[in-house]
C-alpha positions as CSV (number, residue, x, y, z in Angstrom):
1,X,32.3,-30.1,-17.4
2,X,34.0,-34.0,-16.3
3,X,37.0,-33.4,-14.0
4,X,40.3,-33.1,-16.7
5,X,43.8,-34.0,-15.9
6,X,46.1,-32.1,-17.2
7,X,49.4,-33.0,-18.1
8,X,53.1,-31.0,-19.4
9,X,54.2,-30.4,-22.8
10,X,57.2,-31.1,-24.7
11,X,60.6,-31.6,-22.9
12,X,63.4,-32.6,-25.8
13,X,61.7,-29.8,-28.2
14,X,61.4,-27.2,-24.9
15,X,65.2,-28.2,-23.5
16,X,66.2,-27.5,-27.4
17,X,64.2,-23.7,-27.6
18,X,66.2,-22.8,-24.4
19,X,69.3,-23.6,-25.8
20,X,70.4,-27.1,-24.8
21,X,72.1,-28.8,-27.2
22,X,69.4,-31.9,-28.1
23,X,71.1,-34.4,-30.6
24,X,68.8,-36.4,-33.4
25,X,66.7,-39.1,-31.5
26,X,67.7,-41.9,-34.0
27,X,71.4,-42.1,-33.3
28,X,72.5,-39.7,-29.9
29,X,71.8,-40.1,-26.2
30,X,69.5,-36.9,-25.9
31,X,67.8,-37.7,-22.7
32,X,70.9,-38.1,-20.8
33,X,73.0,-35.8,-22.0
34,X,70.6,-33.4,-21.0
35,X,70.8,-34.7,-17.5
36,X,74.2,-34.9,-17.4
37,X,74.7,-30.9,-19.0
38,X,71.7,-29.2,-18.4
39,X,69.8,-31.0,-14.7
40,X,69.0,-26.6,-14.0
41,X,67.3,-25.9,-17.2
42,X,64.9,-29.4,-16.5
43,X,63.8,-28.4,-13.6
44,X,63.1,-24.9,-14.6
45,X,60.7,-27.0,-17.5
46,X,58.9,-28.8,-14.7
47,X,58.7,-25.7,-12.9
48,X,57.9,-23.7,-15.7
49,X,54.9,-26.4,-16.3
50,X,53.8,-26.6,-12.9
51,X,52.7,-23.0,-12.8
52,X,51.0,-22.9,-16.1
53,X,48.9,-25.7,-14.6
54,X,49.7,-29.1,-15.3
55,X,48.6,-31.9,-12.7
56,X,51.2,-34.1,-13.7
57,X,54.4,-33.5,-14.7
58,X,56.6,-36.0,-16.7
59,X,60.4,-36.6,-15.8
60,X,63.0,-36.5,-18.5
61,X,63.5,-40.2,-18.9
62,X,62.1,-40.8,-22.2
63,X,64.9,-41.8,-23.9
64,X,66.8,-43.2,-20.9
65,X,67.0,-46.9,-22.1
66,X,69.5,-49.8,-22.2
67,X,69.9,-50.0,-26.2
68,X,70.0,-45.7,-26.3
69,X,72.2,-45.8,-23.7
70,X,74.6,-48.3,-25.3
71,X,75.2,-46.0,-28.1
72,X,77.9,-44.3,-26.3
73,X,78.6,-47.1,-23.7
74,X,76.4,-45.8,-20.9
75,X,74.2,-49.1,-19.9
76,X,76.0,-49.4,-16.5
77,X,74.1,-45.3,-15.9
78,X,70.6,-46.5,-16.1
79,X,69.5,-46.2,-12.7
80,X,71.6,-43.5,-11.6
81,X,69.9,-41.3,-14.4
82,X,66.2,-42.3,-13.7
83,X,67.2,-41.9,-10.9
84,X,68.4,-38.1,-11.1
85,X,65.8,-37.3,-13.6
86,X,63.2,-38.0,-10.5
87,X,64.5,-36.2,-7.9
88,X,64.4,-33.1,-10.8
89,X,60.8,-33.4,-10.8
90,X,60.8,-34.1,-6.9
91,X,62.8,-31.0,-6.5
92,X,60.6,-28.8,-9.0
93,X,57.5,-30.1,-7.1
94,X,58.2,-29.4,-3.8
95,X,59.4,-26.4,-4.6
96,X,55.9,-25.3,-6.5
97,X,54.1,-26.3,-3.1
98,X,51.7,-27.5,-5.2
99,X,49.8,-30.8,-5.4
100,X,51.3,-32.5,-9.1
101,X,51.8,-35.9,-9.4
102,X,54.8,-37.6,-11.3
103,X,55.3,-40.0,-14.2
104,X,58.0,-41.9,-15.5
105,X,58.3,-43.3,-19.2
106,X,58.4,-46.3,-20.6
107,X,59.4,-45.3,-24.2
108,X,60.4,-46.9,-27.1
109,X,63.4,-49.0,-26.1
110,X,65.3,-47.9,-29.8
111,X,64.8,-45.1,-32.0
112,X,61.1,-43.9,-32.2
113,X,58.7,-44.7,-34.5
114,X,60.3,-47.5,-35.9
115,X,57.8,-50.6,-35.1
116,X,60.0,-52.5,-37.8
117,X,62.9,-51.8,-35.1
118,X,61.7,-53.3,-32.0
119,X,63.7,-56.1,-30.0
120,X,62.3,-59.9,-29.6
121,X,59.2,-59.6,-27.0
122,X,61.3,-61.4,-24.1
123,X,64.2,-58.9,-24.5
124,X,61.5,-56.3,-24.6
125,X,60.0,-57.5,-21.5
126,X,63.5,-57.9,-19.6
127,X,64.4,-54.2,-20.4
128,X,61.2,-52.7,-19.5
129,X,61.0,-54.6,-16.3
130,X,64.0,-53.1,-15.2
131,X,63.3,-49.8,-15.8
132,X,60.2,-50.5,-14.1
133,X,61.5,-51.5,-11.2
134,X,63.9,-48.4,-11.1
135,X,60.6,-46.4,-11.1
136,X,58.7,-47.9,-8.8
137,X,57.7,-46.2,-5.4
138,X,59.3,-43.3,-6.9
139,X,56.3,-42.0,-9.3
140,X,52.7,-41.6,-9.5
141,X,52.0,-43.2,-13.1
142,X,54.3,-45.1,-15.1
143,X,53.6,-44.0,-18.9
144,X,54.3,-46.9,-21.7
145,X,54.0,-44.5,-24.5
146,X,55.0,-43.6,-27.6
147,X,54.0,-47.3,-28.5
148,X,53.8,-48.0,-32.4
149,X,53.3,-51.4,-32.1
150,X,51.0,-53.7,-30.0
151,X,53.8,-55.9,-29.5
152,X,56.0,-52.8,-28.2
153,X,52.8,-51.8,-26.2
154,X,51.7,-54.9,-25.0
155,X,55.3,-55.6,-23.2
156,X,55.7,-52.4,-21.7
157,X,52.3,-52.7,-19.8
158,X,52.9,-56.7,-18.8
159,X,56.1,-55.3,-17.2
160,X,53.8,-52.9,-15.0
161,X,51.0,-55.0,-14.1
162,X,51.9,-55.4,-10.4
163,X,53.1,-51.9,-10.2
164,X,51.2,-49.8,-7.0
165,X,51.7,-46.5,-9.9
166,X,49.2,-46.1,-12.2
167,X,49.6,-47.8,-15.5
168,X,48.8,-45.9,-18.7
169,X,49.7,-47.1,-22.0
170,X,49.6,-44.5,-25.0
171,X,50.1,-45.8,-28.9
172,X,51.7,-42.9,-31.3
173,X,50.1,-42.2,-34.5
174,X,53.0,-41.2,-36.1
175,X,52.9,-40.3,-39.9
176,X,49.8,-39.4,-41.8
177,X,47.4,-42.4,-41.5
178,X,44.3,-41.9,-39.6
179,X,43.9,-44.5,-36.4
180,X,46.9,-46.4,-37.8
181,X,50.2,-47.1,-35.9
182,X,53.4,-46.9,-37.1
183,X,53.1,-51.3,-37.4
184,X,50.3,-50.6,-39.7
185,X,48.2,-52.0,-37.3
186,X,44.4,-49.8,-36.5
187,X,43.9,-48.6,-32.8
188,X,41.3,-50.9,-32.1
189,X,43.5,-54.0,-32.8
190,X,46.0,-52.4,-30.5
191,X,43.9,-52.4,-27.9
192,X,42.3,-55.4,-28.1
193,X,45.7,-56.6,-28.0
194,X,46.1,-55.5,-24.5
195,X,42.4,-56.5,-22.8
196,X,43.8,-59.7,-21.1
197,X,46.5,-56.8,-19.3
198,X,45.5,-54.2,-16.7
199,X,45.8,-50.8,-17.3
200,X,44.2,-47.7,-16.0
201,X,44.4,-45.2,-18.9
202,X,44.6,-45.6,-22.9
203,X,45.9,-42.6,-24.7
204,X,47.1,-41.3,-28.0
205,X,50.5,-39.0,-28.1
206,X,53.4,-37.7,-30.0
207,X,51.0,-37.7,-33.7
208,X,49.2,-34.6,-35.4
209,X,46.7,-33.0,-32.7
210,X,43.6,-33.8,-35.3
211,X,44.5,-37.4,-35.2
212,X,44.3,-37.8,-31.2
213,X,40.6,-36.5,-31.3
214,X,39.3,-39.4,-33.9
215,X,41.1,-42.3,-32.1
216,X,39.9,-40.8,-29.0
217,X,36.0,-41.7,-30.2
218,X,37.7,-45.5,-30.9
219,X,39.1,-45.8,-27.6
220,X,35.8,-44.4,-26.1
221,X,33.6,-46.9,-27.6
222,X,35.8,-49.8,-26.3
223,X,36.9,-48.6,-22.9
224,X,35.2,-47.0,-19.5
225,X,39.1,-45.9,-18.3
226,X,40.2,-42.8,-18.6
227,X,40.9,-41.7,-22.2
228,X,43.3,-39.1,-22.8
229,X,45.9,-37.8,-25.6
230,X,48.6,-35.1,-25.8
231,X,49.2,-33.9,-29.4
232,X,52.5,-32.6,-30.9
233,X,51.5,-29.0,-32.2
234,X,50.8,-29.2,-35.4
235,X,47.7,-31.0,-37.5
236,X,48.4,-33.5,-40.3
237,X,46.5,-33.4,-43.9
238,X,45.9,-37.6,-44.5
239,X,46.7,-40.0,-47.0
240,X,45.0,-43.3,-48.1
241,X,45.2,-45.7,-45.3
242,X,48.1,-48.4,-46.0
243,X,48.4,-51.5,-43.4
244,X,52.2,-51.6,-43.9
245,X,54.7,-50.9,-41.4
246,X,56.5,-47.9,-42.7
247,X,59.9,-46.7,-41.3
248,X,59.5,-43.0,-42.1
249,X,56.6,-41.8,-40.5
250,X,58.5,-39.1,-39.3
251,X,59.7,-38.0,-42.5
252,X,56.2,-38.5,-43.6
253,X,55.0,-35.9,-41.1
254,X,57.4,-33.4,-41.2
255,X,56.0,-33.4,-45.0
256,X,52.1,-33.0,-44.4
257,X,52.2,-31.0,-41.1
258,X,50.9,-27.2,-40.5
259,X,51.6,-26.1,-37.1
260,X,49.1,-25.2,-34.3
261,X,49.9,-22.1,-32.0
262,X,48.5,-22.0,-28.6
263,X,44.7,-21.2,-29.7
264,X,44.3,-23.6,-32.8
265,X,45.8,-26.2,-30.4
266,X,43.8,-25.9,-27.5
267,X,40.9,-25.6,-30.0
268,X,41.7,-29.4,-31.2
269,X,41.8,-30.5,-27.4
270,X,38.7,-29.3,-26.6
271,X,37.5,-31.6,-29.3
272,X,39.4,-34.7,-28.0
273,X,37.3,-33.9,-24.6
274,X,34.1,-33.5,-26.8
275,X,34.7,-36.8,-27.8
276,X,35.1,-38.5,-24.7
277,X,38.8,-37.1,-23.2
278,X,39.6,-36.9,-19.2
279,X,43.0,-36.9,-19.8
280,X,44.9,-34.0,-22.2
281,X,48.5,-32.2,-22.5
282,X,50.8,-31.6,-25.1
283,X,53.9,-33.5,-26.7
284,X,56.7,-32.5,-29.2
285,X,56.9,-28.5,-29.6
286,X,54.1,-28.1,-27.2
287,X,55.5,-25.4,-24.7
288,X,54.0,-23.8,-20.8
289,X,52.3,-21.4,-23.0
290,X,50.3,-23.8,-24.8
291,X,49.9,-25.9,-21.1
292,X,49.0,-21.9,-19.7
293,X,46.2,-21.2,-22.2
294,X,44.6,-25.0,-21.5
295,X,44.7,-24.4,-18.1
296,X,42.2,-21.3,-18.4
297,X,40.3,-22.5,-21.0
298,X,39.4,-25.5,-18.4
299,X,38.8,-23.0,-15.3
């Protein structure tokens, strides 16, 4: 079998399971009031993660952004949190003695999902940069993911293209149309958005585990990077295919999801690798056991 890279699982979900208090996305500062209340139980994920196997772990940054943060005045705390969410995965690595690499987010710079949400391109580009630069020197890969727009995608990665981190840019499927992004745009017109920029991984996350696999064989045809995806735990029955922006795909999940326990999920990645994966983890509600069982299906 082609050498896989592994990845974590879910943090928000996990931190939520252990019994930190984790706020909706769409109007609280999740991210960093986790790092602000609960830095120990973090680390314990990224430790937790680290021994079930993953070869990259992910810091808790995801929703660490200028416009999030600015919901409860919080802007001037940027770096200081990126800044403490790596040294939590610094901490948990070194302490593993193990060889895992880092990666920092660049998410969505508002609430998720929402492509009809997303800030003028320049402002997009201004904001990511400076996360960026926070990052840089400090991780392994820089993530752009989460994208549900090409526009969304296509800034995140120009603010990365001089970065000595590995770029990755992953789109979210989100909702219950096949190789669509929340935009309404397909995959492949997301990507071929992005061939004048570098990057050195495309992947699918934070969508229905049987969507990752088909957009997978998309990505495979019109790439020879890396592909990967990591799946939120469930699978999601389809609809017709509209090319509409919608602004509830994840109402429109939650409605046509059946979950996935550790087996039936690592069943559906060894389909994504069938289909031309290197690169696989898990996402929302994805836990260690699920990153465990992966880990010895791959040995």
């Amino acid at each position: 079998m082609k050498e896989i890279i592994l990845g974590d699982g879910g943090m928000g979900s996990e931190l939520s399971m252990r019994g930190v208090e984790v706020p909706s996305h769409v109007d609280s500062i999740w991210s960093a009031l986790a790092l602000s209340e609960s830095s120990k139980i973090i680390k314990e994920i990224h430790s937790d993660y680290i021994e079930a196997g993953s070869d990259y772990i992910t810091i808790n940054n995801y929703a660490v952004t200028q416009p999030i943060l600015a919901r409860n005045e919080k802007s001037d705390q940027l770096e200081d949190l990126t800044l403490k969410a790596i040294s939590l995965a610094k901490e948990a690595v070194k302490e593993s003695g193990k060889e895992v690499d880092i990666a920092g987010s660049l998410p969505p710079l508002e609430t998720s999902y929402r492509a009809d949400l997303i800030l003028p391109e320049q402002q997009m580009l201004e904001y990511y940069s400076e996360i960026a630069g926070i990052l840089e020197g400090q991780v392994d890969i820089i993530i752009c993911e989460t994208m549900a727009s090409s526009s969304e995608a296509r800034c995140a990665l120009k603010s990365i293209q001089n970065s000595n981190s590995k770029r990755w840019v992953s789109w979210t499927l989100h909702g219950n149309r096949m190789n669509t992004l929340p935009s309404g745009e397909d995959i492949e017109s997301a990507f071929l958005n992005l061939t004048d920029l570098e990057a050195d991984a495309y992947l699918i996350n934070c969508c229905g585990a049987n969507f990752v696999g088909e957009a997978i064989k998309k990505l495979s045809a019109l790439s020879n990077k890396p592909i990967g995806g990591y799946a939120n735990s469930e699978n999601i029955t389809t609809s017709t295919k509209s090319s509409s922006t919608i602004t509830n795909a994840e109402d429109i999940q939650k409605l046509f999801k059946s979950e996935l326990n550790e087996e039936k999920y690592s069943s559906e990645v060894m389909n994504w690798i069938n289909s031309g994966a290197s690169i696989v983890g898990g996402c929302c509600r994805t836990r260690p056991s699920y990153i465990k069982r992966l880990k010895e299906i791959l040995k």
